[in-house]
N, CA, C and O atoms as a printed pandas DataFrame, in Angstrom:
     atom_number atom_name residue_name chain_id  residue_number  x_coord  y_coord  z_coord
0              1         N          UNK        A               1  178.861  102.898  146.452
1              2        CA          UNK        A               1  177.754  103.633  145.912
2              3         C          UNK        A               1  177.787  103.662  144.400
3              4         O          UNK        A               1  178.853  103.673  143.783
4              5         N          UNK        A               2  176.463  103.676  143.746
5              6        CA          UNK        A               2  176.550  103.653  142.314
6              7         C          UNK        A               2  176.569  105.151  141.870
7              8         O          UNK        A               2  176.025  105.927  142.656
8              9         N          UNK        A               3  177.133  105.698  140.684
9             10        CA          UNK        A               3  177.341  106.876  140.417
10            11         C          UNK        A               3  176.154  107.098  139.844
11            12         O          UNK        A               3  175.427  106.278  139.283
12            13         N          UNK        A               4  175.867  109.084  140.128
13            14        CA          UNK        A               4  174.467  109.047  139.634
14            15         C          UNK        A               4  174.838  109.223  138.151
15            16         O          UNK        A               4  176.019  109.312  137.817
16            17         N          UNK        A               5  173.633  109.282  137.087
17            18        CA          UNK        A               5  173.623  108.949  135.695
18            19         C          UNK        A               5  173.122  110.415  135.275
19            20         O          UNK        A               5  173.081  110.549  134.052
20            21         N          UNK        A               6  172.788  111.381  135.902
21            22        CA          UNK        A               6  171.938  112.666  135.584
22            23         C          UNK        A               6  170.445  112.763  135.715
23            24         O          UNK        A               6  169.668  111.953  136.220
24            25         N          UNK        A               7  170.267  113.634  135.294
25            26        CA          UNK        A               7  168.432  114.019  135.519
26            27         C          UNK        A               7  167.524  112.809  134.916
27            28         O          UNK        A               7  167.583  112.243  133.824
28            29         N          UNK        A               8  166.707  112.635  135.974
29            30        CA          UNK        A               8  165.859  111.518  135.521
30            31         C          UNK        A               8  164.584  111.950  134.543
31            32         O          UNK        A               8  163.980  112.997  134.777
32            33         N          UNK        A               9  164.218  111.112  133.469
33            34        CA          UNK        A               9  163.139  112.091  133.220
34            35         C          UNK        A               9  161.888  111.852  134.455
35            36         O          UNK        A               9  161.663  111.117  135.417
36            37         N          UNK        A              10  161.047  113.412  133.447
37            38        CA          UNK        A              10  159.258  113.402  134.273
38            39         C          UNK        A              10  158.762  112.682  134.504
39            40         O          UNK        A              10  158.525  112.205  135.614
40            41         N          UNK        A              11  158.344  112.277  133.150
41            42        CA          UNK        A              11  157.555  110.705  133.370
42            43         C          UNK        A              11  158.478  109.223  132.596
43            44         O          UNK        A              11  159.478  109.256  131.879
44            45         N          UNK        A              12  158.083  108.629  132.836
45            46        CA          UNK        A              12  158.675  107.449  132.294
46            47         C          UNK        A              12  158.178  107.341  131.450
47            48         O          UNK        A              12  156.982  107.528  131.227
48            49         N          UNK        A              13  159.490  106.811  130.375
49            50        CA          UNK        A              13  159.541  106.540  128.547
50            51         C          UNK        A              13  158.266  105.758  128.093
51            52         O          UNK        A              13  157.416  106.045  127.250
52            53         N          UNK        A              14  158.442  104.352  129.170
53            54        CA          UNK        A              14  157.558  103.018  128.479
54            55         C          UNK        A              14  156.442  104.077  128.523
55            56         O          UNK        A              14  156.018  104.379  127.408
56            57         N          UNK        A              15  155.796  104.792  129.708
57            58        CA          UNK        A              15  154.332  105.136  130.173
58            59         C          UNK        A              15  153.825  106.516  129.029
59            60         O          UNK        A              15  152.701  106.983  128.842
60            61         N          UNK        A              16  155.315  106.936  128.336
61            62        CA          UNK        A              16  154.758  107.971  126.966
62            63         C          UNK        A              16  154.604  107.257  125.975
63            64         O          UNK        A              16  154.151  107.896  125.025
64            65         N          UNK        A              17  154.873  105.674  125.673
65            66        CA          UNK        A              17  154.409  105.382  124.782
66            67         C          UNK        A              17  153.368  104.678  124.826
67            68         O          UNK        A              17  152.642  104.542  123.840
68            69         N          UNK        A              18  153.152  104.165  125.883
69            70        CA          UNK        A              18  151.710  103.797  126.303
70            71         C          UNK        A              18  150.481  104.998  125.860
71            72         O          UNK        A              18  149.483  104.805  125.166
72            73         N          UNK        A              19  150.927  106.264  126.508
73            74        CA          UNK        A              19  149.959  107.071  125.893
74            75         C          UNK        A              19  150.333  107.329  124.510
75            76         O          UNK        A              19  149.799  106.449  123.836
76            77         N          UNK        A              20  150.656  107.713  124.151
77            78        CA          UNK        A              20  150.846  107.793  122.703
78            79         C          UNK        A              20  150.252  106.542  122.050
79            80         O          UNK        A              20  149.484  106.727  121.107
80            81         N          UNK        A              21  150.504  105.357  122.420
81            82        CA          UNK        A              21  149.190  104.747  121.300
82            83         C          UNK        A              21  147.588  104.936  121.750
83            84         O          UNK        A              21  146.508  104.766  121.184
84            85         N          UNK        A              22  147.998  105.357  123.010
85            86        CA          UNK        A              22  146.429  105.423  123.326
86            87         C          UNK        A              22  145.768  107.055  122.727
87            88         O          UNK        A              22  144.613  107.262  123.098
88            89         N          UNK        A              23  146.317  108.013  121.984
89            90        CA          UNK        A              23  146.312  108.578  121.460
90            91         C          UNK        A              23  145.566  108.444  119.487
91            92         O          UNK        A              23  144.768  108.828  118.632
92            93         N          UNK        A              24  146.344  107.835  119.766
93            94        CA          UNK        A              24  146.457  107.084  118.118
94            95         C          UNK        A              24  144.724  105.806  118.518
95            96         O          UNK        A              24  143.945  105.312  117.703
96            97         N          UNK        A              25  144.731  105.760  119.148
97            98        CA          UNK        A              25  143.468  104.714  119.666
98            99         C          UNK        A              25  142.492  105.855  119.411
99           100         O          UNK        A              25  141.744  105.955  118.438
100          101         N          UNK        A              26  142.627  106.799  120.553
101          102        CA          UNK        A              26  141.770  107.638  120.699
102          103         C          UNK        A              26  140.953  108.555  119.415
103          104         O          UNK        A              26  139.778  108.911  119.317
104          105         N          UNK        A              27  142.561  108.817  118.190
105          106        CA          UNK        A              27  142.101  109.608  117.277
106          107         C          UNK        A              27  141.167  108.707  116.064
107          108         O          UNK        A              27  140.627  109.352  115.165
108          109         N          UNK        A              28  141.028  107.219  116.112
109          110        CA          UNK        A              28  141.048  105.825  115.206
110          111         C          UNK        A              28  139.450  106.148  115.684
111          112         O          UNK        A              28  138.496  106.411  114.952
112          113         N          UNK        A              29  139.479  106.064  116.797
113          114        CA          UNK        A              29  137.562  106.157  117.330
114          115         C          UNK        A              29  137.244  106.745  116.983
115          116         O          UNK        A              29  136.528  106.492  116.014
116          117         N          UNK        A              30  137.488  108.571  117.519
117          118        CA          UNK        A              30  137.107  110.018  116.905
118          119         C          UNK        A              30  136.507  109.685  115.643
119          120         O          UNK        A              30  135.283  109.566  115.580
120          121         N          UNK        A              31  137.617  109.435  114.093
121          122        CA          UNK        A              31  137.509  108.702  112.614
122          123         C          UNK        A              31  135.976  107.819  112.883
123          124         O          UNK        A              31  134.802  108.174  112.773
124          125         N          UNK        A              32  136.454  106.854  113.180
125          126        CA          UNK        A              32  134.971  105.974  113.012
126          127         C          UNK        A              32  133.749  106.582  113.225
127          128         O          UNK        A              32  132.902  106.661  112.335
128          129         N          UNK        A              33  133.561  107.119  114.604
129          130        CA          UNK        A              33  132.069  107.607  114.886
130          131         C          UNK        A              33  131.878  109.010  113.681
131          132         O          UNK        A              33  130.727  109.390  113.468
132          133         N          UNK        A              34  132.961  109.658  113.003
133          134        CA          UNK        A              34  132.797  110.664  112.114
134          135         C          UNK        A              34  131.975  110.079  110.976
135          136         O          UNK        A              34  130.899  110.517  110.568
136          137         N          UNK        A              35  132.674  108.973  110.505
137          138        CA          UNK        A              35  132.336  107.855  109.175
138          139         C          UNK        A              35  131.090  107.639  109.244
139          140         O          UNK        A              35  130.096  107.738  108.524
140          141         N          UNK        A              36  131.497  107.163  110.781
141          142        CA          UNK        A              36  129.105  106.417  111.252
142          143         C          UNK        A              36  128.287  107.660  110.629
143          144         O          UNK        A              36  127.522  107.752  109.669
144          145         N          UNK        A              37  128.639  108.326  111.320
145          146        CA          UNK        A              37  127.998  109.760  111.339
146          147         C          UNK        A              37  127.511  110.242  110.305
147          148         O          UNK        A              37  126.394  110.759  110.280
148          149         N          UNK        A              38  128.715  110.086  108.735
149          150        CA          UNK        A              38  128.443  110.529  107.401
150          151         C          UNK        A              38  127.961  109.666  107.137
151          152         O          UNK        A              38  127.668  109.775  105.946
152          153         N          UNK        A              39  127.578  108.572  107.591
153          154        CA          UNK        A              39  126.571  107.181  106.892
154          155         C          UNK        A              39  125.611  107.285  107.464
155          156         O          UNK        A              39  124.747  106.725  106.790
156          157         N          UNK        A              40  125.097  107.770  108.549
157          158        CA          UNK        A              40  123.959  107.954  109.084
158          159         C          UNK        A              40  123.133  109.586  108.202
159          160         O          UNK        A              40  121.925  109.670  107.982
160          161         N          UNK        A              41  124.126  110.644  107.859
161          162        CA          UNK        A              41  123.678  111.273  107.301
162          163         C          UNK        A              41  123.194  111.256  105.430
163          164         O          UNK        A              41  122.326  111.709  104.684
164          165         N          UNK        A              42  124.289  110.504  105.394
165          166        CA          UNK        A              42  123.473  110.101  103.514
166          167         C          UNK        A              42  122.389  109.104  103.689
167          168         O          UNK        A              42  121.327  109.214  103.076
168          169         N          UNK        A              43  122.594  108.291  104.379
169          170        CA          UNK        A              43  120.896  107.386  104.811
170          171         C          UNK        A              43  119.983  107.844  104.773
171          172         O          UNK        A              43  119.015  107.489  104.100
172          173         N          UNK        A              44  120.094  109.092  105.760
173          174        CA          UNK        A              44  118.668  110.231  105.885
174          175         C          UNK        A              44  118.286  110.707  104.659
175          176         O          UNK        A              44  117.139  110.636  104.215
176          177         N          UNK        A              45  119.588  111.374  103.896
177          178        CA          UNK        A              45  119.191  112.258  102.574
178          179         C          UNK        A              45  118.309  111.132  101.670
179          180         O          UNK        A              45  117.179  111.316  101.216
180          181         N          UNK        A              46  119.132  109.926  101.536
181          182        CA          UNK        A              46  118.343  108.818  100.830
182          183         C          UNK        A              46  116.860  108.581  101.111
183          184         O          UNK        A              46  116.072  108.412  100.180
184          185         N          UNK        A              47  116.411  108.568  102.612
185          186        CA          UNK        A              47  114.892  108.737  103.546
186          187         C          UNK        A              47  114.280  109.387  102.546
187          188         O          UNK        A              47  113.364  109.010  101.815
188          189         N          UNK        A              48  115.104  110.800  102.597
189          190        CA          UNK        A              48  113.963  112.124  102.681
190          191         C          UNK        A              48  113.854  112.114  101.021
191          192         O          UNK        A              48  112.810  112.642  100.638
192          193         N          UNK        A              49  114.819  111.562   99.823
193          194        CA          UNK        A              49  114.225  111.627   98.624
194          195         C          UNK        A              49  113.429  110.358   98.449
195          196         O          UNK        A              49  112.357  110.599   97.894
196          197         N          UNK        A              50  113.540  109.552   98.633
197          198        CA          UNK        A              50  111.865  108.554   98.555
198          199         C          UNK        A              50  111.076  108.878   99.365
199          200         O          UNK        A              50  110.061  108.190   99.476
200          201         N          UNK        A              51  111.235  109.846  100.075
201          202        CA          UNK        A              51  109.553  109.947  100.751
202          203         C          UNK        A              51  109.248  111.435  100.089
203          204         O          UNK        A              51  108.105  111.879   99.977
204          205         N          UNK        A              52  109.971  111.861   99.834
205          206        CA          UNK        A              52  109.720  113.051   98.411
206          207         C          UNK        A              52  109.135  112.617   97.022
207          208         O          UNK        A              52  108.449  113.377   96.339
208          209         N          UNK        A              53  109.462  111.327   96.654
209          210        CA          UNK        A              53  109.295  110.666   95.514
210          211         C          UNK        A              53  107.829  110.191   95.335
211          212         O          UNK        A              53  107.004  110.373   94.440
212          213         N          UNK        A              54  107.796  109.319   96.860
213          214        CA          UNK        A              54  106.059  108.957   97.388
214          215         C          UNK        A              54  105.346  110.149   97.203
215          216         O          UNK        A              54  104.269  110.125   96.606
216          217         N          UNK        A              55  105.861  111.283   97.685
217          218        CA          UNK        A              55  104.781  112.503   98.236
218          219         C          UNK        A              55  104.221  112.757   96.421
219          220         O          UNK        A              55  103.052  112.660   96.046
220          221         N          UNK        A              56  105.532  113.121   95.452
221          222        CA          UNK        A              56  105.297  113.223   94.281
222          223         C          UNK        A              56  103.750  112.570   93.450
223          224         O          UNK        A              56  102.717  113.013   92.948
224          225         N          UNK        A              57  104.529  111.042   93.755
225          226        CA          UNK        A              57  103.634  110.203   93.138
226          227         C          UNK        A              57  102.338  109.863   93.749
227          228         O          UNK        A              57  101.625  109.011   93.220
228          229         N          UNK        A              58  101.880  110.649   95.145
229          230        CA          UNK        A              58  101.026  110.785   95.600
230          231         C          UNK        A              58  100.127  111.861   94.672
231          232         O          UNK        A              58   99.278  111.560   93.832
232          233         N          UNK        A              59  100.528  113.092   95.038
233          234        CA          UNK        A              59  100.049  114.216   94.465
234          235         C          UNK        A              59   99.993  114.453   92.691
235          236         O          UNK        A              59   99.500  115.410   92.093
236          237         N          UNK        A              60  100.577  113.409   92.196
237          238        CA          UNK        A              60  100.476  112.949   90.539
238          239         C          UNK        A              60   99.008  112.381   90.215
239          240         O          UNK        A              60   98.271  112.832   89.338
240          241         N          UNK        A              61   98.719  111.332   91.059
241          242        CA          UNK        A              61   98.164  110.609   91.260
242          243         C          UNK        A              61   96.507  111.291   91.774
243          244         O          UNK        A              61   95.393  110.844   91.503
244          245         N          UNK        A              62   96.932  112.672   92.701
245          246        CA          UNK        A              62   95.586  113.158   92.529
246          247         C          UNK        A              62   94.965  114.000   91.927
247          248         O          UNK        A              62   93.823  114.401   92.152
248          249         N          UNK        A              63   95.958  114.427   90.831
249          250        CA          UNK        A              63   95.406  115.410   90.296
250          251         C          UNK        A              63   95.272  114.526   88.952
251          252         O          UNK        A              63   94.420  115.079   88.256
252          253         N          UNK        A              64   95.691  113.560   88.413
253          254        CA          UNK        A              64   94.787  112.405   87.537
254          255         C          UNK        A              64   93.690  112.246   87.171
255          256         O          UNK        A              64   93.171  112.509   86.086
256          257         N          UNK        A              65   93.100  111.596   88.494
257          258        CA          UNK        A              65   91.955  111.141   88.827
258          259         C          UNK        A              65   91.055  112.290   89.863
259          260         O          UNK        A              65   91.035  112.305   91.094
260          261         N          UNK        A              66   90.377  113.169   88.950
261          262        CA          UNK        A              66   89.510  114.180   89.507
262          263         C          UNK        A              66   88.320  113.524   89.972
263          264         O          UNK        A              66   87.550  114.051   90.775
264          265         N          UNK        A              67   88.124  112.133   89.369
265          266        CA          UNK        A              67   86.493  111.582   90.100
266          267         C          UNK        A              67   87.106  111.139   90.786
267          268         O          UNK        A              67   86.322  110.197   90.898
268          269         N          UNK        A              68   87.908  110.872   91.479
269          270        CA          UNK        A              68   88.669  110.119   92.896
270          271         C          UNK        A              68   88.468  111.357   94.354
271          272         O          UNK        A              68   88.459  111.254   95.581
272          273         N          UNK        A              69   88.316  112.605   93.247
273          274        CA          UNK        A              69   88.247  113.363   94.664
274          275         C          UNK        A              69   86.481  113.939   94.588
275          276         O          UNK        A              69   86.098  114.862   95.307
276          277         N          UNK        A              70   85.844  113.445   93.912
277          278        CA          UNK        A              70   84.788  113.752   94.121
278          279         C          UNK        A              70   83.687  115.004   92.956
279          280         O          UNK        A              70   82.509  115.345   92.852
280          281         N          UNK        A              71   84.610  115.204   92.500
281          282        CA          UNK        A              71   84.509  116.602   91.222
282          283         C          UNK        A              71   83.794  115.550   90.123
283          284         O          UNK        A              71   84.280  114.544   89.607
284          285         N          UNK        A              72   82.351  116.196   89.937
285          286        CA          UNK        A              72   82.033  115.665   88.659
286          287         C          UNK        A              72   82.106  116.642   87.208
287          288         O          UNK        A              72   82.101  117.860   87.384
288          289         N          UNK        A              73   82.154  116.263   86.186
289          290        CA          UNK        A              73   81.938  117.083   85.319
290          291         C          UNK        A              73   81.054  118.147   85.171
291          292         O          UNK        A              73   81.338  119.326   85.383
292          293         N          UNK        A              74   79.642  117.578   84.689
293          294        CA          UNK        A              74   78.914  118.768   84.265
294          295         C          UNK        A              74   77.678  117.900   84.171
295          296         O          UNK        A              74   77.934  116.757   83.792
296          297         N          UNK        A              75   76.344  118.162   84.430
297          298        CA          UNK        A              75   75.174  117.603   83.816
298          299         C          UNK        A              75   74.814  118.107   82.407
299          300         O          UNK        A              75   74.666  119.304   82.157
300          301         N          UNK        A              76   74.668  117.007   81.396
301          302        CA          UNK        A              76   74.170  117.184   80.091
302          303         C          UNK        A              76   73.085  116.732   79.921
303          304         O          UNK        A              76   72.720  115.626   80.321
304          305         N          UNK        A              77   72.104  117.905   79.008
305          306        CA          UNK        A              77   70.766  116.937   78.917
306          307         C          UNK        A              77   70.651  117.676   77.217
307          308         O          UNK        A              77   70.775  118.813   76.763
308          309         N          UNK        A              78   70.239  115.822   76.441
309          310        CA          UNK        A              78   69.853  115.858   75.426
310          311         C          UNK        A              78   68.570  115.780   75.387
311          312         O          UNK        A              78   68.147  114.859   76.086
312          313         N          UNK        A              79   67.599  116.508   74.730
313          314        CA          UNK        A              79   66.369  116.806   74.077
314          315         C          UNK        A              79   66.136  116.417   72.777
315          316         O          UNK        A              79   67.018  116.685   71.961
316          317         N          UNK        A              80   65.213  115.884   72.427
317          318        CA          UNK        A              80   64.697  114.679   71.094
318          319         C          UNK        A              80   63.668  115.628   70.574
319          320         O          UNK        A              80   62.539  115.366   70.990
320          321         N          UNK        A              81   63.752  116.695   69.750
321          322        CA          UNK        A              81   61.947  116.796   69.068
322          323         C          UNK        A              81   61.854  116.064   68.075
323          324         O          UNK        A              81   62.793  115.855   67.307
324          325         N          UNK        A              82   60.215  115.371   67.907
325          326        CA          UNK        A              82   60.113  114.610   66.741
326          327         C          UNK        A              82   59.027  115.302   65.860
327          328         O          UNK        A              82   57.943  115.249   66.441
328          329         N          UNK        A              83   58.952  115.928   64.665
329          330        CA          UNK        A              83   57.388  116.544   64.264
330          331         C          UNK        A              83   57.024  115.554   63.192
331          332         O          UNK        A              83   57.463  114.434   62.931
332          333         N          UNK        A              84   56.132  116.269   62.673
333          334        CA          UNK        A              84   55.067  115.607   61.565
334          335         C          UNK        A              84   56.218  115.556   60.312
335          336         O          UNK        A              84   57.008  116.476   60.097
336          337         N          UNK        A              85   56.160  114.452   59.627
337          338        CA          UNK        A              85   56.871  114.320   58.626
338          339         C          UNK        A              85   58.070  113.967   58.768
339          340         O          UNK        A              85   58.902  114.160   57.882
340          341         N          UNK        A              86   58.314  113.466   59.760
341          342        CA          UNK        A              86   59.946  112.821   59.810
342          343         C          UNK        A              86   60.906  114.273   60.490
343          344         O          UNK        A              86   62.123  114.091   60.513
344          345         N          UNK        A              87   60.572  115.173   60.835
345          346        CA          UNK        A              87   61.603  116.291   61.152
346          347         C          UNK        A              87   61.618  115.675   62.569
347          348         O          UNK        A              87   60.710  115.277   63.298
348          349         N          UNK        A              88   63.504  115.755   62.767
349          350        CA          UNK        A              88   63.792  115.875   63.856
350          351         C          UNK        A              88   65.029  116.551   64.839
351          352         O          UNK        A              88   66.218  116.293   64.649
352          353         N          UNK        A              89   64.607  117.328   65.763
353          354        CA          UNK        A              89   66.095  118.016   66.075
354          355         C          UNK        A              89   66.590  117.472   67.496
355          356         O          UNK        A              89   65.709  117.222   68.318
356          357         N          UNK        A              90   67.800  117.288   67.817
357          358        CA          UNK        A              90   68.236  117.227   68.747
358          359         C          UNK        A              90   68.945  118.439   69.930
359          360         O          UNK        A              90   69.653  119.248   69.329
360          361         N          UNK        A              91   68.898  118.613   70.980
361          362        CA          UNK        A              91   69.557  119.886   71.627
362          363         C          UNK        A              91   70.494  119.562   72.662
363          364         O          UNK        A              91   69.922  119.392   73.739
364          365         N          UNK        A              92   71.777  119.414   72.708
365          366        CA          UNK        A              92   72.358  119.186   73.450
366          367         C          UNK        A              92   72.951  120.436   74.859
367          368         O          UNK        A              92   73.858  121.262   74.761
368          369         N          UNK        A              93   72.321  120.239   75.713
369          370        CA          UNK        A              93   72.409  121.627   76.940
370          371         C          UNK        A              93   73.514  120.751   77.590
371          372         O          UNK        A              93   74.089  121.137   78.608
């Protein structure tokens, strides 16, 4: 008979280091999709200030051009009198 050697371990050595890199796997993924994640979120911020920038240069753009939205000034009417002797006045309303 072979002599016994003592308590065996729980689980087997090779199969804790098997998990253990699969650990280290596991935490490497976790990392990445975090990274994606902060790149997917400065992307957006980047979105939302050029379409802030558009909205800007939209609304620049209409308050510019007041005959673009339809607003006219004012009607002016000039009046000519001519009299005897060369007198003449003009009236600007």
């Amino acid at each position: 008979m072979t002599p016994r050697r003592g308590p065996q371990p729980l689980i087997d050595p090779i199969a804790q280091r098997l998990a253990g890199g699969a650990w280290v796997g596991l935490a490497a993924w976790g990392s990445g999709h975090f990274r994606a994640g902060l790149s997917h979120l400065v992307t957006a911020c980047t979105g939302v200030r050029s379409a802030a920038d558009v909205i800007a240069l939209l609304l620049l753009a209409w308050k510019l051009t007041p005959s673009a939205r339809g607003k006219r000034g004012g009607d002016i009417n000039i009046t000519n009198y001519n009299r005897f002797g060369g007198r003449s006045t003009t009236r600007v309303k």
